[in-house]
C-alpha positions in Angstrom: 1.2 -2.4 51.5 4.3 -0.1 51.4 3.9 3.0 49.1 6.8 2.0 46.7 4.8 -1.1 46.6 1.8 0.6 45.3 4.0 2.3 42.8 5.4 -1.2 41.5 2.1 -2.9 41.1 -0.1 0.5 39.7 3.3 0.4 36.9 2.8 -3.5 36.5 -0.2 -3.6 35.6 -0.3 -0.3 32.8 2.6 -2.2 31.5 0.7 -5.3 31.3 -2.3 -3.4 30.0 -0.2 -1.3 27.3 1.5 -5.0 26.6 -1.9 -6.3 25.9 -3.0 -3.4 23.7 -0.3 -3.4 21.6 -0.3 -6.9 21.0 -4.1 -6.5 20.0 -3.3 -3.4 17.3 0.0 -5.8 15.9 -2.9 -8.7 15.4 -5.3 -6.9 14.3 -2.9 -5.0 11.4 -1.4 -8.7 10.9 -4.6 -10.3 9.9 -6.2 -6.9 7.9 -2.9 -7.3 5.6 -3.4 -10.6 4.7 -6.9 -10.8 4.1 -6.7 -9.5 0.5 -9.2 -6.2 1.3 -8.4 -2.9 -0.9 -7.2 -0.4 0.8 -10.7 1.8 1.4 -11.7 -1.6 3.3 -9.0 -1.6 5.6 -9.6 1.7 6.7 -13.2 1.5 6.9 -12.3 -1.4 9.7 -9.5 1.3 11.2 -11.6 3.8 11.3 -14.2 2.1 13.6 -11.5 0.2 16.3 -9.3 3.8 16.9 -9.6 6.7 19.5 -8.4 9.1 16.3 -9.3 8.2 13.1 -12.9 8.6 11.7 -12.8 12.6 12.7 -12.6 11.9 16.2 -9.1 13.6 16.3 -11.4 16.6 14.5 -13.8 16.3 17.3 -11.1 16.9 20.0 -10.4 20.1 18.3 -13.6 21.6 18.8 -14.2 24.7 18.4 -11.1 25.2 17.2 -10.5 25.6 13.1 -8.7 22.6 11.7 -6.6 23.0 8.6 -5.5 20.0 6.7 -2.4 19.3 4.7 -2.0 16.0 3.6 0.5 14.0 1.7 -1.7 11.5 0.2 -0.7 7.8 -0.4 -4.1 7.0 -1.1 -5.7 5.6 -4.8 -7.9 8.6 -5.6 -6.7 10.9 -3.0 -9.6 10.3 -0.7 -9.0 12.2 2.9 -11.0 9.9 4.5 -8.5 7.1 3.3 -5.5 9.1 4.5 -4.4 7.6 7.5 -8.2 6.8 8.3 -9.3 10.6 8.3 -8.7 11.8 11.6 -9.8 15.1 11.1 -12.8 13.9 8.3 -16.3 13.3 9.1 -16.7 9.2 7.6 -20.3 8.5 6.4 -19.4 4.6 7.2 -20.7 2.5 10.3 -19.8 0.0 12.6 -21.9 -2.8 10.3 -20.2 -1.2 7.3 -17.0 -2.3 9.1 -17.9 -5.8 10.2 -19.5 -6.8 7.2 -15.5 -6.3 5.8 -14.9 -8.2 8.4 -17.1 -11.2 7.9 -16.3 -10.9 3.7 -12.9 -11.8 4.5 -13.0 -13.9 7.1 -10.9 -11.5 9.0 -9.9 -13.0 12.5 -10.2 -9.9 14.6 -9.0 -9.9 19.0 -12.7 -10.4 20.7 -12.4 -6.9 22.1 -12.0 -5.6 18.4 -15.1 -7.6 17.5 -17.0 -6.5 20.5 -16.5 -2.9 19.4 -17.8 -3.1 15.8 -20.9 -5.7 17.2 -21.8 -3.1 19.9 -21.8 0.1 17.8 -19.4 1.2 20.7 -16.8 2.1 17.9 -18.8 4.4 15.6 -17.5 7.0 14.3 -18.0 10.7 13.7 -20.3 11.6 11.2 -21.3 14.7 8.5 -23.3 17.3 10.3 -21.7 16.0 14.1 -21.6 19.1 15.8 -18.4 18.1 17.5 -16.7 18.8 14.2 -15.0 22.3 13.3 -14.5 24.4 10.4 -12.9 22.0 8.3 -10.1 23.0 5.1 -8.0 20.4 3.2 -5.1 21.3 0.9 -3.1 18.7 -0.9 0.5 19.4 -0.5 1.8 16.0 -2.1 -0.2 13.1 -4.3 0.6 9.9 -6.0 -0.2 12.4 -9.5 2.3 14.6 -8.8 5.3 12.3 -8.6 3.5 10.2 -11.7 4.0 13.5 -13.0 7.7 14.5 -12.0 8.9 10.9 -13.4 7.3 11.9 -16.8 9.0 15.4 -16.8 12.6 12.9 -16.0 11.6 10.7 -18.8 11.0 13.6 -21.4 14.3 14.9 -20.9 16.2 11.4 -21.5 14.3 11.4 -24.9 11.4 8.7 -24.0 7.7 9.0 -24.6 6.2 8.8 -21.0 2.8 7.4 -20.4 0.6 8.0 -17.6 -2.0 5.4 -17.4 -3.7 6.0 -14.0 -2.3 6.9 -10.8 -5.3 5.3 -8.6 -4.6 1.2 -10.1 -6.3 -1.4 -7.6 -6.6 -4.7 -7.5 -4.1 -8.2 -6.7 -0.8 -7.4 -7.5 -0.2 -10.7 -10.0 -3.2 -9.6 -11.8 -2.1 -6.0 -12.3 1.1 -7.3 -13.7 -0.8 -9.2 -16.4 -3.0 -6.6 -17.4 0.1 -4.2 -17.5 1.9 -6.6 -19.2 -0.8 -7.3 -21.9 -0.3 -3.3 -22.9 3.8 -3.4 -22.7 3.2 -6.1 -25.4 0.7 -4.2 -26.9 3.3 -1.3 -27.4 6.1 -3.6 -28.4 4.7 -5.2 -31.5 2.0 -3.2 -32.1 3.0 0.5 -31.1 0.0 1.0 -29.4 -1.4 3.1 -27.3 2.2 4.7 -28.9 5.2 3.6 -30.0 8.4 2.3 -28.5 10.7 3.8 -26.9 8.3 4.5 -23.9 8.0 4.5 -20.3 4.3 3.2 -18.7 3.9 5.1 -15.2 1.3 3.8 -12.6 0.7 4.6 -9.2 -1.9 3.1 -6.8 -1.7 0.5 -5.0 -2.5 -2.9 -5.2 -3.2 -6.0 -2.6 -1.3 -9.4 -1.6 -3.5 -12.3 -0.6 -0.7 -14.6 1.5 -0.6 -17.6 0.1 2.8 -19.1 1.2 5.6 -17.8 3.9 8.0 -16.4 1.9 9.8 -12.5 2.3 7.8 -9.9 0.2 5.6 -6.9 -0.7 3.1 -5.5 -3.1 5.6 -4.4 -5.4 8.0 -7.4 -5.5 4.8 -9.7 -6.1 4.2 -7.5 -8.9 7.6 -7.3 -10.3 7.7 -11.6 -10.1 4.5 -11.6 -11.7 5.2 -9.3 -14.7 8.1 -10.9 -15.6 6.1 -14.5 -16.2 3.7 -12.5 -17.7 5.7 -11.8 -21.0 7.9 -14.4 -20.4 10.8 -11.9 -21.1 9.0 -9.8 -23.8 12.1 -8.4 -25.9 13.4 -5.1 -24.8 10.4 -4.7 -21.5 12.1 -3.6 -18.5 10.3 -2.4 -14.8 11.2 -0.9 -11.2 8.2 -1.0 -8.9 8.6 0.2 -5.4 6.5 2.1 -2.6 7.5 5.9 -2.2 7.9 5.0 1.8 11.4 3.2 0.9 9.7 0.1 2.6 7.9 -2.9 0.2 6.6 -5.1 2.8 8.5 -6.9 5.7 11.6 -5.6 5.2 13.1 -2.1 4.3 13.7 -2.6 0.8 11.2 -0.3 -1.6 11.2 -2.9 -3.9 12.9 -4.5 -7.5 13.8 -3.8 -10.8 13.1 -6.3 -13.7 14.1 -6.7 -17.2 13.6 -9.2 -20.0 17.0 -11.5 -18.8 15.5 -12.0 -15.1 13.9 -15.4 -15.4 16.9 -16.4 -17.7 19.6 -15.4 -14.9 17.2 -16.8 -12.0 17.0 -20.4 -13.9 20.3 -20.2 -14.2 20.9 -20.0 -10.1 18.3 -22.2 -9.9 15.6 -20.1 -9.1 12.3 -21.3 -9.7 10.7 -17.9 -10.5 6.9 -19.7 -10.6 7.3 -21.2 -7.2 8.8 -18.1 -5.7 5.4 -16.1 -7.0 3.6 -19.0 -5.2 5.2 -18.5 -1.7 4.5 -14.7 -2.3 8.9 -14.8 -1.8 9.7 -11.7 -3.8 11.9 -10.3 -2.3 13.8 -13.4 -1.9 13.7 -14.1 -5.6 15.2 -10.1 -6.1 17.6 -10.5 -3.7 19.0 -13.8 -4.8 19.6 -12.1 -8.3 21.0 -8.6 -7.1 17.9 -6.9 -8.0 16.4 -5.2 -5.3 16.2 -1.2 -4.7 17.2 -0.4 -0.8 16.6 3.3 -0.4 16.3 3.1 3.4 12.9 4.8 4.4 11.8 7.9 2.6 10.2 9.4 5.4 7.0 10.1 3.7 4.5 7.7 1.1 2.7 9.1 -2.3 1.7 4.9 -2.8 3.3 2.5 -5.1 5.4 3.5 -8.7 5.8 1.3 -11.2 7.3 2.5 -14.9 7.3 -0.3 -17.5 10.2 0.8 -20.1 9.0 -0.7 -23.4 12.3 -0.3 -26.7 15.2 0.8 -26.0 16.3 4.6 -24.9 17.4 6.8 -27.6 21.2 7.1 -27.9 
């Protein structure tokens, strides 16, 4: 065999190899997304199938001093949840991980499933003595810009809220609790009274259901606005701090008390667009959506429920 040969076929095959790889990581992060696991779940399963994350990246550092500053996008600000903890010792297993797995019924590549069977994917644990000096310094959280939106809404003369800037759970499910207090401050004026802005952060989940275009935030959006069924004077944007919501790069929608009267009137059927999880189709047939092109950075989901009218 000629030399250049060689060359060709040693290149074929790392492409094929690399070709194979990636199309294992795009399945894997496919069928993680739609399985309806919270967030600490899917990285618990991350952790375990990466060359990186789980301290490992920590490990490779050794013995030199790592300093951390993160930008978290995390519910509760967890650095082992921020992008998997690379440079964190994680006190979870393999079986932790496949147990996940087996929960949700997660379809994972064999060689994925091999690693978390085997043990061969454990991760680094407290005490490893692989792991440096650690230090972690928070430079941006979900908090902070729950904060900076109420400072924004003080100064246009509204009453901001923070309810919680770690909210879990299904998306359509959030809406309805979230909509249950909007009501709550629209005829009761409780926890305060309208005008008022409710600011959340977090970030919630999207079991697929149907093949339509959407996101967290857009399935969120759909489903408060059948909540109230267009509670008087309740308007919402909910987007992800990345810029992107999803499949697309849209950060997500804005809502108000006329959106299910203006999608009838197109003939929209808000209901079945929920049910094909098409948000972003049903925001974009009615002009709605918010395109901010990528951010560049993610402090999770925002959503602020404006409850009265603003102040003159």
């Amino acid at each position: 065999m000629k030399p250049l040969d060689r060359r060709r076929l040693l290149r074929a095959l790392f492409d094929a190899a690399m070709a194979a790889a990636l199309n294992d990581r795009q399945a894997l992060n496919r069928a993680l997304r739609a399985s309806g696991a919270n967030i600490r779940e899917l990285n618990c399963v991350r952790r375990h199938l990466s060359a990186i994350k789980g301290g490992r990246l920590a490990a490779a550092c050794h013995p030199a001093r790592v300093i951390n500053l993160l930008l978290s996008d995390v519910p509760g600000d967890s650095s082992l949840d921020i992008a998997s903890g690379p440079t964190v010792p994680d006190p979870t297993t393999c079986r932790d991980a496949l147990n996940i797995v087996r929960r949700y019924a997660i379809e994972l590549p064999p060689r994925a499933l091999a690693m978390l069977e085997s043990g061969e994917g454990e991760s680094c644990k407290p005490g490893d003595s692989r792991l440096p000096p650690i230090e972690t310094r928070f430079v941006a959280t979900p908090q902070m810009a729950l904060e900076a939106a109420a400072a924004v809404a003080r100064d246009a003369g509204v009453t901001p809220y923070i309810l919680r800037d770690a909210i879990e759970g299904e998306a359509r499910d959030v809406a309805k609790t979230l909509a249950g207090i909007a009501r709550q401050v629209a005829r009761r004026g409780q926890p305060l009274a309208a005008p008022c802005v409710l600011l959340s952060g977090g970030e919630t989940t999207v079991t697929l259901r149907g093949n339509g275009r959407g996101g967290r935030n857009v399935e969120f959006l759909l489903a408060l606005a059948l909540a109230p069924d267009g509670e008087p004077g309740v308007s919402a944007p909910a987007g992800d701090t990345d810029g992107v919501d999803g499949q697309e790069e849209i950060a997500g929608a804005c809502v108000g008390p006329d959106s299910l009267a203006r999608a009838w009137a197109r003939g929209l059927n808000p209901r079945e667009r929920l049910d094909d999880n098409d948000g972003h189709g049903f925001f974009e047939a009615l002009g709605d959506s918010v395109v901010t092109g990528p951010a560049l950075t993610n402090v999770n989901d925002f959503r602020a429920i404006v409850t009265g009218g603003a102040p003159a």
